[in-house]
C-alpha positions in Angstrom: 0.0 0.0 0.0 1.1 3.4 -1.1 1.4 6.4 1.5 -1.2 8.7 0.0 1.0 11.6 -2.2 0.8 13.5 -5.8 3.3 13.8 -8.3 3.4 18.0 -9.3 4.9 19.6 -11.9 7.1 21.0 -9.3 8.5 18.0 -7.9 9.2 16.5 -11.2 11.3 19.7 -12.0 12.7 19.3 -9.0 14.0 16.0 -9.5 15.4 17.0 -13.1 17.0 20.0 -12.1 19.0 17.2 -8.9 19.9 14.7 -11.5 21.3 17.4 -13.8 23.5 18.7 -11.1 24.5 15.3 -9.9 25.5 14.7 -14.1 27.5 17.7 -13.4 29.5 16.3 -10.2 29.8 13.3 -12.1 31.5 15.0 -14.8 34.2 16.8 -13.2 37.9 15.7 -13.6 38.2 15.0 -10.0 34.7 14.5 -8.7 36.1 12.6 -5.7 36.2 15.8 -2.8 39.0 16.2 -0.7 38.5 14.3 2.9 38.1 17.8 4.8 34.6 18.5 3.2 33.9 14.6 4.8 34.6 16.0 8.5 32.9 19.6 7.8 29.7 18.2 6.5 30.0 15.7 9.2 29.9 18.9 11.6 27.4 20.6 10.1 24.9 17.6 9.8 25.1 16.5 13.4 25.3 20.7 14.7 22.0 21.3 12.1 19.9 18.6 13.0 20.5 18.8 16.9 19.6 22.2 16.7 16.1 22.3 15.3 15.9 19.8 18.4 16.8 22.6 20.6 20.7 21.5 21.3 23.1 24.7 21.5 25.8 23.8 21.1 27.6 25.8 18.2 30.0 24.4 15.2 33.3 25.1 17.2 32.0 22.8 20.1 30.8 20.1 18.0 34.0 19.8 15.9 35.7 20.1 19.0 33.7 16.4 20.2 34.1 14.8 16.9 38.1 15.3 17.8 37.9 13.8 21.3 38.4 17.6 23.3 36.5 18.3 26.2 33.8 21.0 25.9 32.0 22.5 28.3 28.2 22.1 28.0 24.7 20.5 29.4 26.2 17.0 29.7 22.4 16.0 27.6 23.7 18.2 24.5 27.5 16.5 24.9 25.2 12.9 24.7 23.5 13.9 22.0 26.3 15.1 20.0 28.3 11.6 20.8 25.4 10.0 20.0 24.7 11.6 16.8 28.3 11.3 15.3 27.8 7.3 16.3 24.9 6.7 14.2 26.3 9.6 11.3 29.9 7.7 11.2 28.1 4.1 10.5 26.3 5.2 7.4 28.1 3.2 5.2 27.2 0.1 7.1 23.4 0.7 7.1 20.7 -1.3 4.9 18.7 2.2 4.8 15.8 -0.6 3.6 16.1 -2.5 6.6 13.9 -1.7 9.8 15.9 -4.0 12.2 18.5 -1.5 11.1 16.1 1.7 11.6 15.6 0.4 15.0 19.4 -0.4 15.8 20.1 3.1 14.7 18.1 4.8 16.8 19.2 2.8 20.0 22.5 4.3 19.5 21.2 8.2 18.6 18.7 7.8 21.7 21.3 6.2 24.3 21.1 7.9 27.9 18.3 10.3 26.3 14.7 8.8 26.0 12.9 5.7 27.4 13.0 2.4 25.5 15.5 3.7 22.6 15.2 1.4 19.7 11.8 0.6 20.7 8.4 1.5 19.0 6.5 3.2 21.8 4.5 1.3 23.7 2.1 4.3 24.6 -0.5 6.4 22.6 1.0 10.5 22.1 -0.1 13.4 20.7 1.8 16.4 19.7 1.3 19.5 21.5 2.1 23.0 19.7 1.6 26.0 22.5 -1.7 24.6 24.1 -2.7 23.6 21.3 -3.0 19.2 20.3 -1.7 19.7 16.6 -1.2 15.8 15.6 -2.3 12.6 17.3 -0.2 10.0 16.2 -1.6 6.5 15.1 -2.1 4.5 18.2 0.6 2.1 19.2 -1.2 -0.9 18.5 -0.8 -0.2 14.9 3.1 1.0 15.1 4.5 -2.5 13.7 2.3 -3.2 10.4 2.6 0.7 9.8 6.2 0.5 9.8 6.9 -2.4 8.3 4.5 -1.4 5.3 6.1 1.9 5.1 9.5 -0.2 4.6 8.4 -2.6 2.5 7.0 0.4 0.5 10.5 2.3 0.6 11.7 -0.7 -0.5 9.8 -1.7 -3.6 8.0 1.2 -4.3 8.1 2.3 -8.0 8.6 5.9 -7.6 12.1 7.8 -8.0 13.9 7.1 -5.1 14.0 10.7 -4.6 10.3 11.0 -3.8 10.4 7.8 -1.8 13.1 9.5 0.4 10.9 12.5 1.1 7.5 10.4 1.6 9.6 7.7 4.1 10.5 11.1 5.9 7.1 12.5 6.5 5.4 9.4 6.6 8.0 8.5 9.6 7.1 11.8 11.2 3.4 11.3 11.2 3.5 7.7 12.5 5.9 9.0 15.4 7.2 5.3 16.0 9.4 6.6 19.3 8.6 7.9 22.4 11.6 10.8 21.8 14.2 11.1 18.7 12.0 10.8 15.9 12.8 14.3 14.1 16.5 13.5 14.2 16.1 9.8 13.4 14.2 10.7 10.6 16.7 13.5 9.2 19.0 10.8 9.4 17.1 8.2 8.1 16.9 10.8 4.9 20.2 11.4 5.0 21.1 7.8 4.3 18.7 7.1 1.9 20.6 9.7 -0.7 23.5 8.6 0.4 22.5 5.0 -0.8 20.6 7.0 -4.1 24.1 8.7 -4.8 27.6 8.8 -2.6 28.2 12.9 -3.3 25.8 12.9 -0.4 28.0 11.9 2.2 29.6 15.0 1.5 26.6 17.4 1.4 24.7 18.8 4.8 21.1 18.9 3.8 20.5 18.9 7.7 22.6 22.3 7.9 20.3 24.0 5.3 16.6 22.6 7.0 18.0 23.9 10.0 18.4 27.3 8.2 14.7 26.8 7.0 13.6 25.4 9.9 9.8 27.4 10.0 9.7 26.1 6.5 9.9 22.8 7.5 7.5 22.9 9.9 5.3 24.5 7.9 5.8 21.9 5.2 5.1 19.3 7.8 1.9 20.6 9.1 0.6 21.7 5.4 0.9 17.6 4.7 -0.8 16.9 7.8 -3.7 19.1 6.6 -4.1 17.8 3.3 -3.9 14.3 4.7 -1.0 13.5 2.2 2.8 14.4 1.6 3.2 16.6 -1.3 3.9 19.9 0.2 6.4 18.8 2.3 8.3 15.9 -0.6 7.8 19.4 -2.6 10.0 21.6 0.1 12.4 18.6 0.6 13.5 18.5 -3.0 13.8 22.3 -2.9 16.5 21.8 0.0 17.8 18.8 -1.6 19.1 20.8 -4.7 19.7 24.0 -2.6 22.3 22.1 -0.8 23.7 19.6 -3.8 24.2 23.3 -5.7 26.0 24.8 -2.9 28.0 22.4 -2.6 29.1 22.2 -6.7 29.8 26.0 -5.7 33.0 24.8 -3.2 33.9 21.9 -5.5 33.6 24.0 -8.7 33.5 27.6 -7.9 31.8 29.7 -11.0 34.2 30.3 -13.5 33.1 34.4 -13.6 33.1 36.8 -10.6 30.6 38.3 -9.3 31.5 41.6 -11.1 31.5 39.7 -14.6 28.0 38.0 -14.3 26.4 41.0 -13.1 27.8 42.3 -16.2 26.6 39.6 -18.5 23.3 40.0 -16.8 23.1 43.7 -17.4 23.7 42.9 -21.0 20.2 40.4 -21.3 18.2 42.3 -18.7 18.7 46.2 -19.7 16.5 48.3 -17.4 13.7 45.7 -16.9 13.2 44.5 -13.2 13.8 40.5 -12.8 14.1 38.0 -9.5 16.8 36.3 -8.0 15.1 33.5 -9.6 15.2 35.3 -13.1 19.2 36.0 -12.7 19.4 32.3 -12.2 17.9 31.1 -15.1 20.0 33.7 -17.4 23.0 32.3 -15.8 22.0 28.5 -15.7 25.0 27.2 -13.4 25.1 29.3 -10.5 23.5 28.3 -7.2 20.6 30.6 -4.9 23.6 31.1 -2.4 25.6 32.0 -5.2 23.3 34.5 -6.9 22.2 35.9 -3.5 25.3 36.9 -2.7 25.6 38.7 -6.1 22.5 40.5 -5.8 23.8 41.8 -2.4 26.9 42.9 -3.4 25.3 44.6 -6.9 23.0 46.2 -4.0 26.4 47.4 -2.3 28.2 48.9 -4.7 25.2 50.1 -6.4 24.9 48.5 -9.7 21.3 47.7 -8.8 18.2 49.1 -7.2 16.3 46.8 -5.0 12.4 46.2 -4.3 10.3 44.4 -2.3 11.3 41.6 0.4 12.0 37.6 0.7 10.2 36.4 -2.2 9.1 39.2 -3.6 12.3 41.0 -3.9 13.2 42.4 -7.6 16.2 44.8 -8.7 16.9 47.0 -11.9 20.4 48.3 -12.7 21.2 51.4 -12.0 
């Protein structure tokens, strides 16, 4: 049985515009990344997902446990960290289609932090947003056939893998298997299963950039829960997905103009008409957001451009 989702124009796009970037990875010289990008994304995926948990501990402090220092902190943010870097530095040992393995996995994240880690709860919960009850989870009774249909569905499913990443993750987030540890089991979870779609993942931090769009997550989240399927939030996950596989083309492949030259080249297609971030983009074609944000800004600075409008809105003009 299929978790209930639809297949958008968006998503498909999506999916195209990952797969073209991956082509583009796969087509460098030296596509292999040096090992220090292994240890920063390592980092930032353990620091990222922790803190949409609530842990505050910073980058500096994190690194500093991945090399064995002492740090001075809550001694349940140190656990979590050694916990996390655990589960994160066995990925290449994980069947991501196995559930004895899901389970396994979160023992180890959820050692010395929640009752019965590993364990499907054994208890009915709801989650609570301000006063509020926003989501009962499915009763515990039904925990075991719901998961292992969700597996067996992650497994065999006939969907790009991609999509089947982002459905597992919701779907895992709306059955709430665990008492505690089921947001960062399930970033994880994700994590591996595009690392198992492609290895350039073990070397990207999607957790870093959900972190940085972390009310857009939620949002996501609670936007499936209303519609009573996943699309808008498989729809936001492919967004990060590519965010974060184009950022980081941009440190294995920096842009072969400056800043200066493509703001030139794109003075030369968009004259004195307005256009988007998005717009500057598509003239350019291998740039990243990060990339053309940064751009924008500095066109802003030094006044090449005007600039409208906020966030999404947002449009410039040269000057």
């Amino acid at each position: 049985m299929n978790p209930p989702f639809t297949i958008t124009s968006k998503i498909l796009e999506d999916i195209g515009r990952i797969e073209r970037l991956i082509g583009r990875v796969e087509g460098l010289h030296q596509p292999k990344p040096q090992p220090h990008l292994r240890k920063s994304n390592r980092v930032r995926t353990v620091q990222g997902s922790l803190a949409i948990e609530g842990n505050t501990l910073d980058l500096e402090q994190v690194t500093a446990l991945i090399e064995g220092k002492v740090v001075i902190g809550k001694k349940e943010e140190i656990q979590e960290v050694l916990n996390a870097v655990k589960v994160y530095d066995s990925i290449e040992r994980l069947d991501p289609y196995s559930m004895k393995n899901f389970l396994k996995s979160h023992g180890v994240m959820m050692r010395d932090l929640a009752d019965r880690p590993g364990k499907l709860r054994s208890s009915n919960v709801g989650i609570i947003k301000g006063s509020v009850v926003s989501h009962v989870a499915p009763q515990a009774d039904r925990l075991d056939p719901l998961m292992k249909e969700l597996f067996a569905f992650l497994k065999n499913g006939e969907h790009h893998a991609l999509i089947r990443g982002c459905v597992f993750h919701y779907e895992l987030e709306f059955i709430h298997p665990f008492v505690d540890g089921n947001g960062r089991i399930g970033r994880f979870w994700h994590s591996l299963l595009l690392y198992d779609y492609h290895p350039v993942f073990e070397y990207i931090p999607v957790e870093s950039l959900i972190k940085e769009n972390q009310k857009e997550y939620y949002k996501a989240l609670e936007a499936s829960d209303r519609i009573g399927n996943s699309t808008p939030f498989v729809e936001f996950s492919l967004s990060v997905i590519h965010q974060a596989l184009a950022d980081f083309l941009d440190v294995l492949q920096p842009a072969p103009f400056s800043p200066k030259k493509r703001l030139e080249i794109a003075r030369s297609h968009f004259g004195d008409r307005s256009f988007s971030r998005k717009d500057y983009i598509r003239h350019l074609k291998t740039i990243s957001s990060a990339t053309a944000s940064r751009d924008l800004k500095l066109g802003v600075e030094q006044k090449f451009l005007s600039k409208e409008g906020a966030n999404a809105q947002t449009k410039y003009r040269y000057i």
